[in-house]
C-alpha positions as CSV (number, residue, x, y, z in Angstrom):
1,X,16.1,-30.1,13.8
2,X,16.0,-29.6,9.7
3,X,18.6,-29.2,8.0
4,X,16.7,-28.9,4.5
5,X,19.2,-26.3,3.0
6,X,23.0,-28.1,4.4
7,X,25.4,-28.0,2.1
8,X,24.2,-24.6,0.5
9,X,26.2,-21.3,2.0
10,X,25.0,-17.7,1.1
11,X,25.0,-16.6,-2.3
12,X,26.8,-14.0,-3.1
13,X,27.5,-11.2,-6.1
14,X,29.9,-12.4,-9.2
15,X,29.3,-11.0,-11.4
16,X,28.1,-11.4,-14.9
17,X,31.0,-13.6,-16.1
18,X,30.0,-15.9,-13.3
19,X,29.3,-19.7,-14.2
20,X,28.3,-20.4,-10.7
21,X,24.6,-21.2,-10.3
22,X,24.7,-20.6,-6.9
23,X,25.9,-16.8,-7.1
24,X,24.1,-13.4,-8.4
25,X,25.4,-12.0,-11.3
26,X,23.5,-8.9,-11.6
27,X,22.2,-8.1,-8.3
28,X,24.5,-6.3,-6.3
29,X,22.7,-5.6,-3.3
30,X,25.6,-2.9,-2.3
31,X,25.7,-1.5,-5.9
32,X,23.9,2.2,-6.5
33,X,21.4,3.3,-8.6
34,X,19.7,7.0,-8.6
35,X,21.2,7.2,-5.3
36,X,20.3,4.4,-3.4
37,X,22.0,0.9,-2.8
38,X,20.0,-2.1,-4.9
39,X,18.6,-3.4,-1.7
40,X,17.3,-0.2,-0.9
41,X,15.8,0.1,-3.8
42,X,14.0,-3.6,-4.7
43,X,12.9,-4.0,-0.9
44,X,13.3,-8.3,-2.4
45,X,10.5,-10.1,0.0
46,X,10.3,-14.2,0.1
47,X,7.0,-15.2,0.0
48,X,6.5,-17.4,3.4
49,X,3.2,-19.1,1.3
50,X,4.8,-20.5,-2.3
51,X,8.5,-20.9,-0.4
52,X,7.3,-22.6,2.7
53,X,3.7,-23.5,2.8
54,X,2.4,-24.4,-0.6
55,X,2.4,-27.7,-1.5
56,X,2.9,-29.9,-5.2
57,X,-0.1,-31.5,-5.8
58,X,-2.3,-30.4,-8.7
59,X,-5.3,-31.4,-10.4
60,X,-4.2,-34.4,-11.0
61,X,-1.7,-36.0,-8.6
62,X,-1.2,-35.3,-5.7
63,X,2.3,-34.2,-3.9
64,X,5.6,-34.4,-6.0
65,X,7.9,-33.1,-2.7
66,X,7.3,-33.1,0.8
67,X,9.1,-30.8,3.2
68,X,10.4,-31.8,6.8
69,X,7.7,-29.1,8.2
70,X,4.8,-30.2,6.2
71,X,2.4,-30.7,9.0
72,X,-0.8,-29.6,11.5
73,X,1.4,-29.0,14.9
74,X,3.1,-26.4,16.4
75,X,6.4,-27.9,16.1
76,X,6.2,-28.1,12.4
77,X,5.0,-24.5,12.8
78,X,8.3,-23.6,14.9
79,X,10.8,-26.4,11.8
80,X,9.5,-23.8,9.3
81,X,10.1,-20.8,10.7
82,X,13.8,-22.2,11.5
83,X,14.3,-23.1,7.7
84,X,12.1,-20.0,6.5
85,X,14.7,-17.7,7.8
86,X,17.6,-19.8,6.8
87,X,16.7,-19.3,3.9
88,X,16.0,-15.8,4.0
89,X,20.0,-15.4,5.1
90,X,21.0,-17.5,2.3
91,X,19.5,-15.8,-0.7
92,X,19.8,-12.1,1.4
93,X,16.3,-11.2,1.0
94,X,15.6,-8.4,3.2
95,X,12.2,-9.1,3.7
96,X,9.2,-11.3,3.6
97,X,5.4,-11.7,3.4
98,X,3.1,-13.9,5.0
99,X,-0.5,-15.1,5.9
100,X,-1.8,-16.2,9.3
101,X,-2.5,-19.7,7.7
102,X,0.9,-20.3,6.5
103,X,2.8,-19.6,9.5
104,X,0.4,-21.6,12.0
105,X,-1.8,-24.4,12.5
106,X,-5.4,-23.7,12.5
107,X,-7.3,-24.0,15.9
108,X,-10.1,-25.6,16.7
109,X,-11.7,-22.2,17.7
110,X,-10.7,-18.8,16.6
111,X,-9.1,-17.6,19.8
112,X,-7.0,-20.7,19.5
113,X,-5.8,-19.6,16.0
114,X,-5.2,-16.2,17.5
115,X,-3.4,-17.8,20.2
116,X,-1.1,-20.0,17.8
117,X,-0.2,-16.8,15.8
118,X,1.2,-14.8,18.3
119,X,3.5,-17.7,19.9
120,X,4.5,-17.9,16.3
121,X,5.3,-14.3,16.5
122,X,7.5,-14.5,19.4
123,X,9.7,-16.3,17.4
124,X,9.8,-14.2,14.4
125,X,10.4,-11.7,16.7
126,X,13.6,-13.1,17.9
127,X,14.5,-14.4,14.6
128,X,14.0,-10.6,13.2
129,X,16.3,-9.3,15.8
130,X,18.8,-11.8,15.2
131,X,19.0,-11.6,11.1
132,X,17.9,-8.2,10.1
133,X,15.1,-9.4,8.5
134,X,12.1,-7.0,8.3
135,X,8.8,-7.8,7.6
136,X,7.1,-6.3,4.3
137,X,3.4,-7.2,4.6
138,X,1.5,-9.2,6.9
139,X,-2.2,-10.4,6.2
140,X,-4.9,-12.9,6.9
141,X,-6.2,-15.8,4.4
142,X,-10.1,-15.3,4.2
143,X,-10.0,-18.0,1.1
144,X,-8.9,-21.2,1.8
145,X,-11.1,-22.3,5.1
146,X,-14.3,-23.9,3.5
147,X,-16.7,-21.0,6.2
148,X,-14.7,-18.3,3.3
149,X,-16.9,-20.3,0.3
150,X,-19.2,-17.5,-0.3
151,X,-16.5,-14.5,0.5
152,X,-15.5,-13.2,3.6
153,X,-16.7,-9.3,4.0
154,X,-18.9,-10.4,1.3
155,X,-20.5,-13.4,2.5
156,X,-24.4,-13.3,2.8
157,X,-23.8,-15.2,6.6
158,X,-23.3,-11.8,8.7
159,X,-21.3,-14.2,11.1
160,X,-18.9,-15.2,8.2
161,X,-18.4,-11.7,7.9
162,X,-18.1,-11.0,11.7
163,X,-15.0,-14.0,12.0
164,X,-13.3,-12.2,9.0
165,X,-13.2,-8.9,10.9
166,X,-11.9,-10.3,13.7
167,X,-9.5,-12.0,11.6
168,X,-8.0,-9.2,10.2
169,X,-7.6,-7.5,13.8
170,X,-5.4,-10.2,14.9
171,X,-3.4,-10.0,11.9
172,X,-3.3,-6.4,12.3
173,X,-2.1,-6.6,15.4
174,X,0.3,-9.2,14.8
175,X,1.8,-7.0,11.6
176,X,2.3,-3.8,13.6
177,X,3.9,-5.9,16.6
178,X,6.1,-7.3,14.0
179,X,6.8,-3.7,12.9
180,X,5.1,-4.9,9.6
181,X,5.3,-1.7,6.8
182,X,2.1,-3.0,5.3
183,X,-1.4,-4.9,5.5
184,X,-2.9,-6.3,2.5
185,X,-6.2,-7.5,1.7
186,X,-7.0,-9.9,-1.0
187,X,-10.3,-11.2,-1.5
188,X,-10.0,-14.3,-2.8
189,X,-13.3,-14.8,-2.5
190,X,-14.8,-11.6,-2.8
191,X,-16.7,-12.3,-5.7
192,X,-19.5,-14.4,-7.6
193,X,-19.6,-17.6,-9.3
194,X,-23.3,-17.0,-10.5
195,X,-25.5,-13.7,-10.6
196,X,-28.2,-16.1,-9.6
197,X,-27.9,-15.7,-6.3
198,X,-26.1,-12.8,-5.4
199,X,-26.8,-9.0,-4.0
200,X,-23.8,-6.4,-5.9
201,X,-24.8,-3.6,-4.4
202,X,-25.0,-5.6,-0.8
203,X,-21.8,-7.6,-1.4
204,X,-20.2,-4.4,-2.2
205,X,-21.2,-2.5,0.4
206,X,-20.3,-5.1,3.1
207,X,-16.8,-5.0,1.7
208,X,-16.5,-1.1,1.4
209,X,-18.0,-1.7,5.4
210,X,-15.4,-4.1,6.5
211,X,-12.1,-1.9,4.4
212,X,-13.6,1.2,6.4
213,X,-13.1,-0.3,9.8
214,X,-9.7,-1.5,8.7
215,X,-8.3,1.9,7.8
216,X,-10.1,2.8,11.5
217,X,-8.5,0.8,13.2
218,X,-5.0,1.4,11.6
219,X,-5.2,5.0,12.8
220,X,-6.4,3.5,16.4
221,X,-3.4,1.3,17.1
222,X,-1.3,3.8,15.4
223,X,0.1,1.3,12.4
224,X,2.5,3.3,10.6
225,X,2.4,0.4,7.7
226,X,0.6,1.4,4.3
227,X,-2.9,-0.6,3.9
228,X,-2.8,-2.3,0.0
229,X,-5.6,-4.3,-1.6
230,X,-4.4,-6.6,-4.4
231,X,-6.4,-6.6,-7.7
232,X,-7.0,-9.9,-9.2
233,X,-9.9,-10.7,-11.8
234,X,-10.8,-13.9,-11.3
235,X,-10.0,-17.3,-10.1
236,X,-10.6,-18.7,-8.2
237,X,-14.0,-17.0,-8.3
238,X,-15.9,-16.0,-11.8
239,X,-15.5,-12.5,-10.7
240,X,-13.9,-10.8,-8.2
241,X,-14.8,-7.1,-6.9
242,X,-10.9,-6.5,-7.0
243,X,-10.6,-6.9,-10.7
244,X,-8.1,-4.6,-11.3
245,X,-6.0,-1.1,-10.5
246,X,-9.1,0.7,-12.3
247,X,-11.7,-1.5,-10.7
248,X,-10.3,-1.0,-7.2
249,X,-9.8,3.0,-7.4
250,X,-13.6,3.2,-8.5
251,X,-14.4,0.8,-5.5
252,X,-12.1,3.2,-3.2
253,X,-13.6,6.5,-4.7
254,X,-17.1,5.4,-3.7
255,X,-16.6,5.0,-0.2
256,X,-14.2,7.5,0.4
257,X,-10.7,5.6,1.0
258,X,-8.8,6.7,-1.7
259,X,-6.1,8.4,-0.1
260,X,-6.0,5.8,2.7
261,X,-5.5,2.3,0.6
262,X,-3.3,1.6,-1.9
263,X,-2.4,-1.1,-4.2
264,X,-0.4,-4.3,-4.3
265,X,0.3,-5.6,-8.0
266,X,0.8,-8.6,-9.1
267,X,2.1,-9.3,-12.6
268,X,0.2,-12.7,-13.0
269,X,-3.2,-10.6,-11.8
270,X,-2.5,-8.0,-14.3
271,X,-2.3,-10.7,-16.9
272,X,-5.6,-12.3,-16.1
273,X,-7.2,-8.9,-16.7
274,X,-5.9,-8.6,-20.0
275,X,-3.3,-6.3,-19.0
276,X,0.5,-5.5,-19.2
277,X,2.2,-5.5,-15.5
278,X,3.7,-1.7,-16.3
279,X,-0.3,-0.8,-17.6
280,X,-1.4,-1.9,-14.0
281,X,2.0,0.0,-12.2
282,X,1.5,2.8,-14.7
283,X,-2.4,3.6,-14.1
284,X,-1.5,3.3,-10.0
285,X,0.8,5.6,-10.1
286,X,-1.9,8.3,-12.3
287,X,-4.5,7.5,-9.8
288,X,-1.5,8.0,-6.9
289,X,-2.3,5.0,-5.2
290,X,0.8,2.8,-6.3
291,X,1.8,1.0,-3.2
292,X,3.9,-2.2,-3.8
293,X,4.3,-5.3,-6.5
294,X,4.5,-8.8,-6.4
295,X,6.5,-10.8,-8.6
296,X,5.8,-13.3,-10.6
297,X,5.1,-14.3,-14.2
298,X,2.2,-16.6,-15.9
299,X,2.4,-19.2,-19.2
300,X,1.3,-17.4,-21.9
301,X,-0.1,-21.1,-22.8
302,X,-1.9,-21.1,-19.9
303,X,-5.1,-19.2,-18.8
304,X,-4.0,-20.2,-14.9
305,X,-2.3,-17.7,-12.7
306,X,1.0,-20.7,-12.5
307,X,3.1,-17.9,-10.5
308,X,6.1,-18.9,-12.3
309,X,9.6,-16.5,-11.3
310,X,10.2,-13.9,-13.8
311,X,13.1,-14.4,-16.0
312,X,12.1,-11.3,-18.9
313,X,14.2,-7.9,-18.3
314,X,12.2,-6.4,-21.2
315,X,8.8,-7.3,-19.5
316,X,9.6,-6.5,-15.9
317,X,11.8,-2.7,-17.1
318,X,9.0,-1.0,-17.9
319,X,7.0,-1.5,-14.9
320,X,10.2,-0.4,-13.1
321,X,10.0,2.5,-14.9
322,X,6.8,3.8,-13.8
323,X,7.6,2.5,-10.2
324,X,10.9,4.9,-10.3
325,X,8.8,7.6,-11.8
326,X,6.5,7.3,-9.3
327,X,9.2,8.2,-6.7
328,X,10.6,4.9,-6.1
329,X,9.3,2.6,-3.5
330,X,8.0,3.7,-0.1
331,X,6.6,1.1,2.4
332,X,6.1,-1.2,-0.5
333,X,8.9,-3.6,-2.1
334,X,9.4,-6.7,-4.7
335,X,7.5,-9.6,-3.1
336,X,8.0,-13.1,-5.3
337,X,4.5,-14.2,-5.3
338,X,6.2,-17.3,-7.0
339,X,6.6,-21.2,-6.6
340,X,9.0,-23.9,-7.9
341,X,7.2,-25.6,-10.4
342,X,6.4,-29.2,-9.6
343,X,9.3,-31.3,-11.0
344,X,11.8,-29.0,-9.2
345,X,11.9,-31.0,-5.7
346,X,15.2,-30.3,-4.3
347,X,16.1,-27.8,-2.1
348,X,18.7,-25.9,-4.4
349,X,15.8,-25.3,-6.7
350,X,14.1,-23.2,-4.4
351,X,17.8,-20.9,-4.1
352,X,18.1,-21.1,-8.0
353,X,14.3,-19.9,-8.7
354,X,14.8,-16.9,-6.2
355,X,18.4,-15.9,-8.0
356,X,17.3,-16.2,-10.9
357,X,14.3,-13.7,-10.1
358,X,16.8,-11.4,-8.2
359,X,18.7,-11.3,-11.0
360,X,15.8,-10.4,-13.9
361,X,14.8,-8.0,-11.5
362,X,18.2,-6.2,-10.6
363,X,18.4,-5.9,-14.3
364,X,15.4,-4.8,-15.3
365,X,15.9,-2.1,-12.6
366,X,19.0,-1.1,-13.7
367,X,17.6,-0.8,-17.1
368,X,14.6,1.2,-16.1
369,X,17.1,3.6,-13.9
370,X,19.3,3.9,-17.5
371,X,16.5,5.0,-19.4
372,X,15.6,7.5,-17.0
373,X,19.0,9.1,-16.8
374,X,19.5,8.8,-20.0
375,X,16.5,11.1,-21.0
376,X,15.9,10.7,-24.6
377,X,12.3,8.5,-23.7
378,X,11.1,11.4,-21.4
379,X,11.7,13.9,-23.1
380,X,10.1,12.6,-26.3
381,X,6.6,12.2,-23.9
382,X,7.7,16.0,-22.5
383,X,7.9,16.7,-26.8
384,X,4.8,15.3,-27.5
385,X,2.6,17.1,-25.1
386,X,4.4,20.6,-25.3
387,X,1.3,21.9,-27.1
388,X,-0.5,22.0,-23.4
389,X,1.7,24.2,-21.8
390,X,0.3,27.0,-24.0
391,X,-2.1,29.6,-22.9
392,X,-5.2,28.4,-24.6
393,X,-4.5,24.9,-23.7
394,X,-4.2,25.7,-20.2
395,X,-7.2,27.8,-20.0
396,X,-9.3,24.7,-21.5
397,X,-8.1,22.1,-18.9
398,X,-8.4,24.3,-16.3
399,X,-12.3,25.2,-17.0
400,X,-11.4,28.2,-18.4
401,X,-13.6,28.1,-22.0
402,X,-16.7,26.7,-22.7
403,X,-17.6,24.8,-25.7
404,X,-18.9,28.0,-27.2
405,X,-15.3,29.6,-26.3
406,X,-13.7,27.3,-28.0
407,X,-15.5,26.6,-31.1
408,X,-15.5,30.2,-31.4
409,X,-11.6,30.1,-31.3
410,X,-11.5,27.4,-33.8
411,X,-13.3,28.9,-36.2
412,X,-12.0,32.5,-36.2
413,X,-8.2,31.0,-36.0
414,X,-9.4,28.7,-38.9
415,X,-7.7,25.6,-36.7
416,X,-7.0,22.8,-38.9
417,X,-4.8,20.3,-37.0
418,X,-2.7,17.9,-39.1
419,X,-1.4,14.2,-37.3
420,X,1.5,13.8,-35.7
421,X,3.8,10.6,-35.9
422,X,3.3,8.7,-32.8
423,X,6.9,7.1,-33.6
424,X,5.8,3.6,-31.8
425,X,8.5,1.8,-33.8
426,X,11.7,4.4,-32.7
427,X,10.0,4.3,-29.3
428,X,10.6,0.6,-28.9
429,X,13.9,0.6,-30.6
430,X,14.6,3.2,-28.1
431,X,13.6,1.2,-25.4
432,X,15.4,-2.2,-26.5
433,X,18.7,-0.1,-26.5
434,X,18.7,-0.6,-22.7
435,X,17.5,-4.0,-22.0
């Protein structure tokens, strides 16, 4: 038996006079905002992969840290799930996220991997009951396994595609057992290094095949959980299918599943498409399928997606505005899709990195939840687009006038709009007055 984390109780709330490293002092899980305790309404998830399963090593050198569980057996299997949801009690994360790979060995055939994955969910299963624990998201890896080289749905070897389905079902299975409240897809792999030898419109149709059956059978086993796809540009592929929110609801309005997926963001994704986190939350939330985030940040020196913890209020408030404008989280939540960095090899590093990411986002929430009750930012946006409430405006926007209509209006009404300050600098100024 481990005892990776001895010596290190639960944290608990200070305060923000607190000097203790080992103690929140912003994230009141008790504390409400718009209603609703802070818990209620982060929904904080531990990420089972960077916390517990992710390794050190990089391109070059291998392992800085090696944890007691770090192993091919079932009994390191069973050590990690022991210190997993120690850990979960000691930082008083109410959730967590896993794939099938992280939590269990791999099998030498599938049914064996199946077979390890559910003995592995009896014990969550008691470990849930006994912690409160809940489970945010469940979902397979269809990257890492050399067979996923050329994509998994996508993959020009119809059997490749065949084992990924099947995948996914156990998974499934195993996330609505576990009372999972959602399933997310990433394709790792669902993408190209070279045009040279590879089929779009095939590739994209295989996938659009494969999400089809997974919203089917999610109806057929009755799984109350949200399904999510996570945009990510690139990397490891060239290109991936899933570039972004816009990508994905295009790839969802083709075959017909917009209003049965959803999306997860990630903050380091949105960066390797060239975007801002809240742009990513924001267009979600248009397009109404905003479904659930994970948190992270990346080195602005760095092209990689390092999956560092956040530590910015003013870059993470925003996108909690949009969420809360949205309606707030449903069946989604705050998942740190984030790792230690390399040098930090003890086990208080791991407690520090996930207070210090509580605490930026219990902030930045707070923030986000001033702004909105405060007003003044709304109702500038409601100020600036007052001019389509009118009648005429209306009647345009609603299909009302043609283009003859209109012109016509325009010229007998001798319409000779002037510009309007956009007030970008007050805006921000605005903004910066609550974070």
């Amino acid at each position: 038996m481990s005892e990776f984390f001895k010596g290190i109780d639960k944290v608990k709330y200070e305060g923000p006079d607190s000097a203790n490293p080992l103690a929140f002092r912003h994230y009141d899980k008790d504390e409400i905002v718009l209603g609703k305790r802070m818990e209620d309404n982060l929904r904080f998830a531990v990420a089972y992969w960077h916390s517990f399963a992710s390794d050190s090593h990089d391109a070059f050198g291998p392992d800085t840290f090696k944890r007691p569980w770090f192993g091919d057996t079932m009994d390191d299997a069973k050590l990690k799930a022991d210190e997993a949801f120690n850990f979960f009690e000691i930082v008083g994360a109410p959730f967590f996220c896993f794939h099938d790979a992280d939590v269990r060995p791999e099998g030498e055939t599938y049914a064996k991997s199946v077979k390890r994955l559910n003995k592995i969910a009896d014990i969550f299963e008691e470990k849930m009951a006994a912690t409160g624990v809940k489970l945010l998201w469940g979902t397979a890896n269809l990257f890492s396994n050399p067979r996923f080289m050329s994509g998994a749905s996508t993959n020009p070897d119809p059997d490749v595609f065949a084992y990924s389905a099947a995948t996914i079902k156990a998974n499934m299975d195993v996330t609505k057992r576990l009372n999972g409240a959602n399933y997310v897809l990433w394709g790792g792999r669902e993408g190209y290094e070279t045009l040279l030898n590879t089929d779009l419109a095939r590739e994209l149709d295989q996938m659009g095949r494969m999400l089809s059956m997974v919203v089917d059978y999610k109806h057929k086993i009755g799984f109350d959980g949200t399904i999510l796809i996570e945009p990510k540009p690139q990397e490891p592929t060239k290109h991936q299918y899933d570039y972004d929110v816009g990508n994905v609801y295009g790839f969802l309005k083709k075959y017909g599943l917009e209003k049965d997926v959803k999306v997860n963001i990630e903050v380091g994704h949105a960066f390797l498409a060239k975007h801002t986190f809240e742009h990513e939350v924001a267009l979600a939330a248009a397009h109404g399928i905003f479904g659930s985030i994970d948190m992270n940040r990346n080195d602005i020196q760095s092209g990689w997606d390092t999956d560092q913890f956040p530590n910015n209020v003013p870059e993470v408030a925003m996108a909690y505005y949009y969420i809360l404008k949205a309606g707030g989280f449903v069946t989604g939540g705050t998942n740190f899709d984030s790792k230690v960095r390399r040098q930090s090899i003890d086990a208080a590093d791991l407690v520090y990195a996930h207070i210090g990411g509580m605490d930026t986002c219990a902030r930045a929430f707070k923030a986000a939840a001033a702004i909105i009750e405060d007003g003044s930012y709304d109702k500038f946006l409601d100020e600036r687009y007052a001019g389509w409430n009118g009648k005429e405006a209306q009647a345009m926007l609603k299909g009302e006038r043609t283009l003859e209509d209109i012109a016509k209006r325009v010229e007998e009404e001798e319409i000779d709009p002037k510009p309007r300050s956009g007030r970008q600098e007050y805006l921000e100024n605005l903004i910066n007055r609550f974070v």
